[in-house]
TIVOLO-392880 format. One record per residue: x, y, z of N, C-alpha, C, CB in turn. Coordinates in Angstrom, 3 decimals, padded with zeros to 6 digits. Each point is the difference from the previous one (the first is absolute). Last residue first. Glycine has a CB too. Layout:
BEGIN
+----------+----------+----------+----------+----------+----------+----------+----------+----------+----------+----------+----------+
:      n_X :      n_Y :      n_Z :     ca_X :     ca_Y :     ca_Z :      c_X :      c_Y :      c_Z :     cb_X :     cb_Y :     cb_Z :
+----------+----------+----------+----------+----------+----------+----------+----------+----------+----------+----------+----------+
:        X :        Y :        Z :        X :        Y :        Z :        X :        Y :        Z :        X :        Y :        Z :
...
+----------+----------+----------+----------+----------+----------+----------+----------+----------+----------+----------+----------+
END
This chain:
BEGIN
+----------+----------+----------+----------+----------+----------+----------+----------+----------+----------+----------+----------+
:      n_X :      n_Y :      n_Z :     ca_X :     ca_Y :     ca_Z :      c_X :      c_Y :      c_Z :     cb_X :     cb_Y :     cb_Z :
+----------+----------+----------+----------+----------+----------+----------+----------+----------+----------+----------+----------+
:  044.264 : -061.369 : -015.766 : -001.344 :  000.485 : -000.497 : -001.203 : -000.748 :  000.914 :  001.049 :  000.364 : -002.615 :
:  004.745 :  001.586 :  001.963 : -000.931 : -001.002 :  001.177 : -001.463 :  000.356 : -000.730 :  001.544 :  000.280 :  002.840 :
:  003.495 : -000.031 : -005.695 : -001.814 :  001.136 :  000.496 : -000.473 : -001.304 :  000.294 : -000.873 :  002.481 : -001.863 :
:  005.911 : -003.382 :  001.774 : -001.446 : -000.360 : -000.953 : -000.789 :  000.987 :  000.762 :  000.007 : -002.807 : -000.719 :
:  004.605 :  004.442 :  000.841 : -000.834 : -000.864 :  000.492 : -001.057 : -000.335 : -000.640 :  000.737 :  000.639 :  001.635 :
:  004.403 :  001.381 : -003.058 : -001.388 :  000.699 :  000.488 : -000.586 : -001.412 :  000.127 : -000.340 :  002.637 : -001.298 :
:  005.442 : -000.630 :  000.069 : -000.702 : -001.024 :  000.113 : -001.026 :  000.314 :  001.073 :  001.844 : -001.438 : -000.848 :
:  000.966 :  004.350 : -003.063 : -000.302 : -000.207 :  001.086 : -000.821 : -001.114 :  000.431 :  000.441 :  002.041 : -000.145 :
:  003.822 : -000.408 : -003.379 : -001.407 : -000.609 : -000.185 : -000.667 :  000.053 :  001.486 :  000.749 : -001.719 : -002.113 :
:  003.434 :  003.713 : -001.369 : -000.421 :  000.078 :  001.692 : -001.078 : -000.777 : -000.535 :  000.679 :  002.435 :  001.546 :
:  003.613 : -002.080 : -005.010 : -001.075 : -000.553 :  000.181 : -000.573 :  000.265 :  001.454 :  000.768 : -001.574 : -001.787 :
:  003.195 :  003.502 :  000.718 : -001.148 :  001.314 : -000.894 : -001.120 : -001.363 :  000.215 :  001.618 :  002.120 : -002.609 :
:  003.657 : -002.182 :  004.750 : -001.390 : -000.433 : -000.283 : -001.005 :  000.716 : -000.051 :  000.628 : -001.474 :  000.751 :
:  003.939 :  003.019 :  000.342 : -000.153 : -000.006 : -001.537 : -001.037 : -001.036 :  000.175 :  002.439 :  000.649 : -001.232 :
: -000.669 :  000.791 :  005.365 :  000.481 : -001.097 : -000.556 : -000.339 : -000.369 : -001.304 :  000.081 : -000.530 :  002.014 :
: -001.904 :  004.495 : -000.291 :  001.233 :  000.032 :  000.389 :  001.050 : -000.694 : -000.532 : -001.065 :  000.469 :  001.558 :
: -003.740 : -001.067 : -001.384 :  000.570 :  001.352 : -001.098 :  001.377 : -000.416 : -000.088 : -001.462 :  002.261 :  000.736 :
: -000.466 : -004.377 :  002.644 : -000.239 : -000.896 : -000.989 :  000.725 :  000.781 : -001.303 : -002.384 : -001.112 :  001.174 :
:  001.866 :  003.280 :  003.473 :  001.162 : -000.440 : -000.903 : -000.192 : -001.110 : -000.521 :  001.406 :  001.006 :  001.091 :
: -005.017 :  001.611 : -000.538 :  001.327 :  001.303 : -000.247 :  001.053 : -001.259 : -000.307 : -000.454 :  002.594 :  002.105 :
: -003.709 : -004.431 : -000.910 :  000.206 :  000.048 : -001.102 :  001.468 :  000.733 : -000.724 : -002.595 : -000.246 :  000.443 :
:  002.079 : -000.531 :  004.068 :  000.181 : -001.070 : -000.560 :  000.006 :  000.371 : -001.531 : -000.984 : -001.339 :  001.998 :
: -000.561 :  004.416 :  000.944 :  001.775 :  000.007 :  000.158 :  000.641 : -001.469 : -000.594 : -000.112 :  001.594 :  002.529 :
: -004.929 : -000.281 : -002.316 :  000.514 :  000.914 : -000.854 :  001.944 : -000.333 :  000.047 : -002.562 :  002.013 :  000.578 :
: -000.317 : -004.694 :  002.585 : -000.048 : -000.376 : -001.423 :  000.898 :  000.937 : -000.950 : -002.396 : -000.885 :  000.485 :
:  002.129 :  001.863 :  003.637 :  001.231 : -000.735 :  000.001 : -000.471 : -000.561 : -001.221 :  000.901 : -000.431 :  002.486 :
: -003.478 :  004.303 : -001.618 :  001.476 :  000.287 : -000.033 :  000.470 : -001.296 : -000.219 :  000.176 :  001.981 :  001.513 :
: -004.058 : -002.227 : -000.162 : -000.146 :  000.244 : -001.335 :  001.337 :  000.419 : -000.700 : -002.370 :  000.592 :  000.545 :
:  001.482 : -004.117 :  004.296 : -000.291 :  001.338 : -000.462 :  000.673 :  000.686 : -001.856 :  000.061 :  000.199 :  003.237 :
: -003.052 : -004.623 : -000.788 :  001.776 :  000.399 : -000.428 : -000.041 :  001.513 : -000.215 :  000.745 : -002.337 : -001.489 :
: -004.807 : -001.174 :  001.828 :  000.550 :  001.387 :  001.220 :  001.123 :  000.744 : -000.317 : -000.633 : -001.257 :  001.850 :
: -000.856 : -002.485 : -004.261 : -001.060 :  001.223 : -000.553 :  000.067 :  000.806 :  001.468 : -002.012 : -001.432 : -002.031 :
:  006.129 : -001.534 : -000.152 : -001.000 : -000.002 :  000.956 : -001.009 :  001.340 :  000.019 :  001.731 : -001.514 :  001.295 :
:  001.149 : -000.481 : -005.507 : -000.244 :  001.123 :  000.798 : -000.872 : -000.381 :  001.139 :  000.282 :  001.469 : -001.926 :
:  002.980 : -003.274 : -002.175 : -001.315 : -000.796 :  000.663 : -000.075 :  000.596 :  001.659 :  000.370 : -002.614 : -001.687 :
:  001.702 :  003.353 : -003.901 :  000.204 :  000.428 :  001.056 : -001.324 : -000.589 :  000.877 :  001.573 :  002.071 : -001.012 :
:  001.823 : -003.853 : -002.981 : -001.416 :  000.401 :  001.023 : -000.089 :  000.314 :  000.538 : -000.605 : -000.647 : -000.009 :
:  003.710 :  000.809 : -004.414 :  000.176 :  000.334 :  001.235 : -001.645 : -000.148 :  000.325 :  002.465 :  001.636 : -000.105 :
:  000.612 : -004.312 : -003.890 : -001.626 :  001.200 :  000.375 :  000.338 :  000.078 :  001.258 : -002.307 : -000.704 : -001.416 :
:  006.809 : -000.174 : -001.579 : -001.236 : -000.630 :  000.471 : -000.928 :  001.252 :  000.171 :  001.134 : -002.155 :  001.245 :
:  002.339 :  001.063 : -005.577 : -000.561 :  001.258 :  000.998 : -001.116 : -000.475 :  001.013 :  000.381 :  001.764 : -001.968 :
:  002.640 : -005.719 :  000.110 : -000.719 :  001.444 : -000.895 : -000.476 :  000.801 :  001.611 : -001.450 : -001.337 : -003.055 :
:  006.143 : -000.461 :  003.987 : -000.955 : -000.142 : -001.172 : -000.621 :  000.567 : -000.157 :  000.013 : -001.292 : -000.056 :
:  002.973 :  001.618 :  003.313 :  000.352 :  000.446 : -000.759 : -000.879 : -000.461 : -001.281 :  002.090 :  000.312 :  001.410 :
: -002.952 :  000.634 :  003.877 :  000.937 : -000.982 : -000.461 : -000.032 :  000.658 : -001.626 : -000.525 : -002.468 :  001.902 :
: -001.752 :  004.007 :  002.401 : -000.528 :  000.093 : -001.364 :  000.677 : -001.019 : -001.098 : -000.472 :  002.499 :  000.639 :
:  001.616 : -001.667 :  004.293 : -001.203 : -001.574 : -000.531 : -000.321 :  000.459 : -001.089 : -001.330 : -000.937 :  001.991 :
:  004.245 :  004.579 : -000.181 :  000.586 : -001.701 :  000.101 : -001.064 : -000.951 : -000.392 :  001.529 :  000.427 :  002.043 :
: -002.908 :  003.772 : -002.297 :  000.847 : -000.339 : -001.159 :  000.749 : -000.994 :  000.465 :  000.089 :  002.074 : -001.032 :
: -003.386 : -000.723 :  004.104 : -000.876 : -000.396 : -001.393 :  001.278 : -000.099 : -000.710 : -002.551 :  001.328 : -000.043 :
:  003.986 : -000.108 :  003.873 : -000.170 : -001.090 :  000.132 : -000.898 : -000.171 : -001.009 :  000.634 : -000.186 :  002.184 :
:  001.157 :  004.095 : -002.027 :  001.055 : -000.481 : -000.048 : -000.254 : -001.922 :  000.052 :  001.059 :  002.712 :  001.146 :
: -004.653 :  000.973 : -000.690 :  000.631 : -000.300 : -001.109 :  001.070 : -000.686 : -000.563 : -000.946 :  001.371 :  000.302 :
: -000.846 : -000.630 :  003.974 : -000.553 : -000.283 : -000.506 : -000.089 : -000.643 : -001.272 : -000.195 :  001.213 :  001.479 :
:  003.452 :  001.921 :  000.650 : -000.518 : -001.456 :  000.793 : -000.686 : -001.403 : -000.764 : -000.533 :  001.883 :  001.786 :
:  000.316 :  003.048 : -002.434 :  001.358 : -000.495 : -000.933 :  000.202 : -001.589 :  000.381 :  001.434 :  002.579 :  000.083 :
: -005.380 :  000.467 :  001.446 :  000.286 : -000.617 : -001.345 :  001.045 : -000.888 : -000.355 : -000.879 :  001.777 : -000.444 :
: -000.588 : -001.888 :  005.474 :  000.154 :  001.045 : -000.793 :  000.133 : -000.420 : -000.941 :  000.649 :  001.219 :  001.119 :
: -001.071 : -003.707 :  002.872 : -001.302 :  000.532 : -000.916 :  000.383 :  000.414 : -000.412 : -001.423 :  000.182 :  000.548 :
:  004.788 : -004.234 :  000.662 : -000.649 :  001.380 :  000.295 : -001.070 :  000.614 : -000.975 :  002.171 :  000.392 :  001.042 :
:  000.067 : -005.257 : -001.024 :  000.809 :  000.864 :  000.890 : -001.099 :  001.474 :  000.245 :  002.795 : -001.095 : -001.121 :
: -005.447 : -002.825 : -000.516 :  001.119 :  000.975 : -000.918 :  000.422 :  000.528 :  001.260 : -001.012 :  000.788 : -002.567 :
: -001.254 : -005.873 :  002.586 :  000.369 :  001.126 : -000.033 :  001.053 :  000.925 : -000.107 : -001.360 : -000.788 :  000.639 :
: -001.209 : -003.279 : -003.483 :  001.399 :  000.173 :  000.567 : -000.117 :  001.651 :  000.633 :  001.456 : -001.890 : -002.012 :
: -004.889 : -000.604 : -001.173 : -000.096 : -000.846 :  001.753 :  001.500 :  000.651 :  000.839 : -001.287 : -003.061 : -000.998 :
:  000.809 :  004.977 : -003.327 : -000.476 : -001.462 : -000.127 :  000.394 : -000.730 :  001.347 :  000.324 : -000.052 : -002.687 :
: -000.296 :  004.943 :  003.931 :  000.591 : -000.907 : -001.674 :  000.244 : -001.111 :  000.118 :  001.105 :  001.476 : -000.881 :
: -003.383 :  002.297 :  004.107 :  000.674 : -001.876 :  000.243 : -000.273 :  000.346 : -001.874 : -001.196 : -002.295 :  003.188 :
:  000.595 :  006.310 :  000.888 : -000.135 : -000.142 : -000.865 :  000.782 : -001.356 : -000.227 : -000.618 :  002.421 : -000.314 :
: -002.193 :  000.548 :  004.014 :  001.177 : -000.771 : -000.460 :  000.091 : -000.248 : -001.288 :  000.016 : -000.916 :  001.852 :
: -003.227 :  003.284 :  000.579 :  000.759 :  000.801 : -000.861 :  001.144 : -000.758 :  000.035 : -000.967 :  002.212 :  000.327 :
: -003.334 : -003.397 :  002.482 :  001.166 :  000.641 :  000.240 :  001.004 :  000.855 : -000.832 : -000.454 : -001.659 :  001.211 :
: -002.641 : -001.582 : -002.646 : -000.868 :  001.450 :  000.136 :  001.092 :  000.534 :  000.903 : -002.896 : -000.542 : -000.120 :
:  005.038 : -001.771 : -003.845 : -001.111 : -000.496 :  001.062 : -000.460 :  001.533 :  000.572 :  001.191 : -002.731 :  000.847 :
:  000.928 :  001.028 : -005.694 : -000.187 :  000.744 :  001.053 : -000.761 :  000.106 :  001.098 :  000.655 :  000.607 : -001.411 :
:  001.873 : -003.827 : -003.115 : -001.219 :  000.494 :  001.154 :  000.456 :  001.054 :  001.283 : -001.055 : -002.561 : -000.442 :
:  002.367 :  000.530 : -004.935 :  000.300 :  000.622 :  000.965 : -000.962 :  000.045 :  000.954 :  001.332 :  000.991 : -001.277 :
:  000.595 : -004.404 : -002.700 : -001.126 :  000.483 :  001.404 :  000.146 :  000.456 :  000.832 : -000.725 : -001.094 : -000.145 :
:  002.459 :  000.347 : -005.594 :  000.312 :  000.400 :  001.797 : -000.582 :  000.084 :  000.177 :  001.120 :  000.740 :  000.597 :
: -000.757 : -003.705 : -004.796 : -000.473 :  000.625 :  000.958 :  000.346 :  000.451 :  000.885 : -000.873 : -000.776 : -000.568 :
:  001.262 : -001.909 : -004.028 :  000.592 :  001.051 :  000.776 : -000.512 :  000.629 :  000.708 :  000.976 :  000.102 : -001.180 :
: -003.170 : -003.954 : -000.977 :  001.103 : -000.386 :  000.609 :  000.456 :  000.977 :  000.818 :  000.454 : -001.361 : -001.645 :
: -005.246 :  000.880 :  000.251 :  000.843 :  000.879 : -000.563 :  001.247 : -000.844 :  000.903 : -001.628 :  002.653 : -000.657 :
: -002.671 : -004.372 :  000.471 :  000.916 : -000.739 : -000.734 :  001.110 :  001.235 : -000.498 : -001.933 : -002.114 : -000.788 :
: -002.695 :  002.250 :  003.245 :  001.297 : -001.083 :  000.885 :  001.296 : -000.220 : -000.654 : -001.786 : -001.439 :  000.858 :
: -002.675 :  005.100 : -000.354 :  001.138 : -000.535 : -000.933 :  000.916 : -000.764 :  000.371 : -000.235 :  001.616 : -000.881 :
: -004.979 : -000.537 :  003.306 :  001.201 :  000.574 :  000.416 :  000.826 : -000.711 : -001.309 : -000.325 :  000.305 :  003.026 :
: -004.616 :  000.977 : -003.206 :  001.158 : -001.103 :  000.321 :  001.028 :  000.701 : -000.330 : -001.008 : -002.123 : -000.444 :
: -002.933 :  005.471 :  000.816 :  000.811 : -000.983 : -000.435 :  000.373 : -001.241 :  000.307 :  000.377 :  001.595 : -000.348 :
: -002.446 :  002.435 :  002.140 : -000.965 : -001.124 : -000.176 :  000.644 : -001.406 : -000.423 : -001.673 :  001.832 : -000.659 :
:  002.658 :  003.388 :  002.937 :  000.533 : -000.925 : -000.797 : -000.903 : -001.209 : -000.034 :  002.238 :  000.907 :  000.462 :
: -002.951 :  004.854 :  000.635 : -000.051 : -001.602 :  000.219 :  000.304 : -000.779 : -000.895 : -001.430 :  000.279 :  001.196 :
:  002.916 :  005.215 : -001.452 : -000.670 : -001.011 : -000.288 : -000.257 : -000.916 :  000.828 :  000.656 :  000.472 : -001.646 :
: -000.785 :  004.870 :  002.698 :  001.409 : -001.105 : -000.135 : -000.911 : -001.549 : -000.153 :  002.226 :  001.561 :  002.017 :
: -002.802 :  004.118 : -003.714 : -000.802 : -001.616 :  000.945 :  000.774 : -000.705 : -000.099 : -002.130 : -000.212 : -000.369 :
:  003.571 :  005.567 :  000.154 :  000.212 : -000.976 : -000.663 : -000.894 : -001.334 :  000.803 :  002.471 :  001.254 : -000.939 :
: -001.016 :  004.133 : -000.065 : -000.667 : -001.026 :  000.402 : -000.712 : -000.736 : -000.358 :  000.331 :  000.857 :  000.919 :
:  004.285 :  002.265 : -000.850 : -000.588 : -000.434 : -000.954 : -001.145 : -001.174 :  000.808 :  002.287 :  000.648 : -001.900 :
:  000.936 :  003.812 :  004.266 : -000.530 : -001.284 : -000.560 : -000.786 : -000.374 : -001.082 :  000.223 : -000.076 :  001.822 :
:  000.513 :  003.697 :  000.935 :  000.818 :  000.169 : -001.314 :  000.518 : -001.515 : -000.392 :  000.866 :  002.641 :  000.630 :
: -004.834 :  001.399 :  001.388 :  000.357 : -001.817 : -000.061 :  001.192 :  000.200 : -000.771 : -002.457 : -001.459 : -000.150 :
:  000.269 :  005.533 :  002.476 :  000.509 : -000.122 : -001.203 :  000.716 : -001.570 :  000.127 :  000.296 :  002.889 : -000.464 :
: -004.068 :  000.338 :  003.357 :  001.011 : -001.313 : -000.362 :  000.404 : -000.144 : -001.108 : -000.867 : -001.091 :  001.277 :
: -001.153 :  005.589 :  001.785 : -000.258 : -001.015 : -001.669 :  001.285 : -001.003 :  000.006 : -001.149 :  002.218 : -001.869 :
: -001.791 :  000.909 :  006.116 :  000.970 : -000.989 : -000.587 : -000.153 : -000.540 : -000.861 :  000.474 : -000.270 :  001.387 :
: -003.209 :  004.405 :  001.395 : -000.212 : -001.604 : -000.849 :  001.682 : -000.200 : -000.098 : -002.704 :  000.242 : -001.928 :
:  001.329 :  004.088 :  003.692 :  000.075 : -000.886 :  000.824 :  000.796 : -001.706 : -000.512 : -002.268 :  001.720 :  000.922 :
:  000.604 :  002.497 : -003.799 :  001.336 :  000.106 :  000.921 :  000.545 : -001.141 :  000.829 : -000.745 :  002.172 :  000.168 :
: -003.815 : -002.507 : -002.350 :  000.756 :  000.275 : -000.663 :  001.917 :  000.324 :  000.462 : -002.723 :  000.601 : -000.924 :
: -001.235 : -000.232 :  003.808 :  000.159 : -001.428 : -000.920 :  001.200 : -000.251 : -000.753 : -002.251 :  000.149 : -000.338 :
:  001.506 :  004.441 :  001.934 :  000.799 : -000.904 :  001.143 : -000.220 : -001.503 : -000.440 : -000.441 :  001.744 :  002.143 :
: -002.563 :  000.721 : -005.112 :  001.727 :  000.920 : -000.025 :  000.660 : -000.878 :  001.013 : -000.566 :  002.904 : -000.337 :
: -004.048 : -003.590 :  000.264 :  000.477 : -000.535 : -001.312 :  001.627 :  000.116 : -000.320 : -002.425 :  000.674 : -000.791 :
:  000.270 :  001.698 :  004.157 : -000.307 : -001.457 :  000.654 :  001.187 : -000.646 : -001.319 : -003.370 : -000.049 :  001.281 :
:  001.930 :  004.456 : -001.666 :  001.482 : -000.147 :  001.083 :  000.252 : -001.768 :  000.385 : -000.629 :  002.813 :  001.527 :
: -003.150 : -001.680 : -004.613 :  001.311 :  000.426 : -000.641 :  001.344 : -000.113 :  000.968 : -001.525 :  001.657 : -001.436 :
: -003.089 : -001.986 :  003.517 :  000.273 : -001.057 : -000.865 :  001.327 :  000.159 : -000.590 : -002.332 : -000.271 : -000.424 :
:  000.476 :  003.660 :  002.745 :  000.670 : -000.898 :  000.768 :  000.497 : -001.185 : -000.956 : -001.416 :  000.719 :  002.113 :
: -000.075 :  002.639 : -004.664 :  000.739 :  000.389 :  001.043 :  000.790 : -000.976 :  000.500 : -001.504 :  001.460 :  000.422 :
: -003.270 : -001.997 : -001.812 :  001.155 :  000.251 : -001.359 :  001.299 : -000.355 :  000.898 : -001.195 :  002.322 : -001.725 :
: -002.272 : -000.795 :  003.995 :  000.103 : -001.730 :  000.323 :  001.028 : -000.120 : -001.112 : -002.669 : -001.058 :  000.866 :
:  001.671 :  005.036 : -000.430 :  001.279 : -000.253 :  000.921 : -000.111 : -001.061 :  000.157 :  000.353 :  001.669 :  001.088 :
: -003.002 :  000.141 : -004.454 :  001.199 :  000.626 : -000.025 :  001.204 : -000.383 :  001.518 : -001.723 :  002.024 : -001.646 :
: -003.508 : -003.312 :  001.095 :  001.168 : -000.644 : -000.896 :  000.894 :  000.410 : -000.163 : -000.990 : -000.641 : -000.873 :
: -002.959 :  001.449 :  004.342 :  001.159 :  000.957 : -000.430 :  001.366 : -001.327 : -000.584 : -000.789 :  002.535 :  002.314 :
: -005.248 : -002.697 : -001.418 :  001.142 : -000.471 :  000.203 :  001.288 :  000.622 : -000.764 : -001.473 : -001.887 :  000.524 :
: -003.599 :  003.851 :  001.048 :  000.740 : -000.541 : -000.395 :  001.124 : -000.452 :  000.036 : -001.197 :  000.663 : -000.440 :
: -004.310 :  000.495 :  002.088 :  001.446 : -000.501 :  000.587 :  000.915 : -000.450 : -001.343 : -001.134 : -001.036 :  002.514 :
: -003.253 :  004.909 : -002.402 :  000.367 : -001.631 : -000.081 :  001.623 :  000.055 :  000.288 : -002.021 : -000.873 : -002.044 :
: -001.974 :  004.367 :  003.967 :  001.699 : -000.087 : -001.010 :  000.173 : -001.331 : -000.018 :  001.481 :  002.085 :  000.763 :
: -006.135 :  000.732 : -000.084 :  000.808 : -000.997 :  000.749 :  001.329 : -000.557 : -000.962 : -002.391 : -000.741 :  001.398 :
: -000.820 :  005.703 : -001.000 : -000.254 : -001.412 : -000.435 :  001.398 : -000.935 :  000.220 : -001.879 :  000.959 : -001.876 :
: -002.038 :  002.973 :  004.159 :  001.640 : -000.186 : -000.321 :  000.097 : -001.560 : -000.682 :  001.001 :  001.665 :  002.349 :
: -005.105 :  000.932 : -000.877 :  001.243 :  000.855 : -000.979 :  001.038 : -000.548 : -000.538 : -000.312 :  001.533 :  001.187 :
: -001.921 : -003.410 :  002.550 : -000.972 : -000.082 : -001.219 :  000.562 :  000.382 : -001.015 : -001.736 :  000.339 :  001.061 :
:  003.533 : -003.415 :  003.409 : -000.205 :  001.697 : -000.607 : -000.798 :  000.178 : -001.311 :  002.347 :  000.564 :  000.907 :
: -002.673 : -004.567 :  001.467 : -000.680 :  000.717 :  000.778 :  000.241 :  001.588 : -000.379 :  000.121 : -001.998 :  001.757 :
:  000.230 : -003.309 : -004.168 :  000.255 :  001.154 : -000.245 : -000.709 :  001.168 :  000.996 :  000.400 : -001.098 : -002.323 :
:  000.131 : -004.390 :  002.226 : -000.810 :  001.169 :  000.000 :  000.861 :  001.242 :  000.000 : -001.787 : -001.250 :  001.173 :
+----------+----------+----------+----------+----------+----------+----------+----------+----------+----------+----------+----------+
END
């Protein structure tokens, strides 16, 4: 009800110039705040093996790395973790025929470094064959 008579009644409006405002300062400290990742990786799904395993390659090293970060050429452990180590014992069992395949047979705890320091000195010892050995997919 309207009790003044003369007078007529001001509708309520809303002031978009500072909801604007806030928003823009909002949009601005987002913006400042955020973090852009720059990957400098390549990503990647790492396969399951279904296969049978190849019984009939002769030249083989079996390297394994346990989840400790030891490392064993063909069942023989290597004096030490570092490359040269490493490497020094893939070129005594590489022996002098055809070019063997290197396996690498990684405990899925091992840390990612002692694989990476295997492949470094497979490099090392001039083997370009790596192959990795993987599990049947539990189904």
């Amino acid at each position: 009800m309207n009790f003044q008579r003369g007078r007529l009644r001001e509708e309520p409006e809303i002031n978009l110039i500072a909801m604007i405002d806030v928003l823009l300062v909002i949009l601005i400290f987002l913006m400042i705040t955020t973090t852009y990742s720059k990957f400098s990786g390549l990503e990647i799904n790492l396969p399951t093996a279904d296969a049978q395993q190849n019984k009939d390659q002769p030249n083989e090293i079996n390297v394994v790395v346990t989840a400790a970060g030891e490392v064993l050429v063909n069942k023989t452990a290597v004096g030490g973790r570092d490359v040269e180590a490493i490497a020094a014992a893939l070129k005594r069992v590489s022996g002098t025929g055809k070019e063997p395949v290197v396996i690498i047979n990684a405990d899925a705890k091992a840390a990612h470094q002692s694989v990476i320091d295997v492949m470094q000195a497979a490099q090392f010892a001039g083997l370009t064959h790596i192959s990795f050995a993987t599990q049947q997919a539990q189904r």
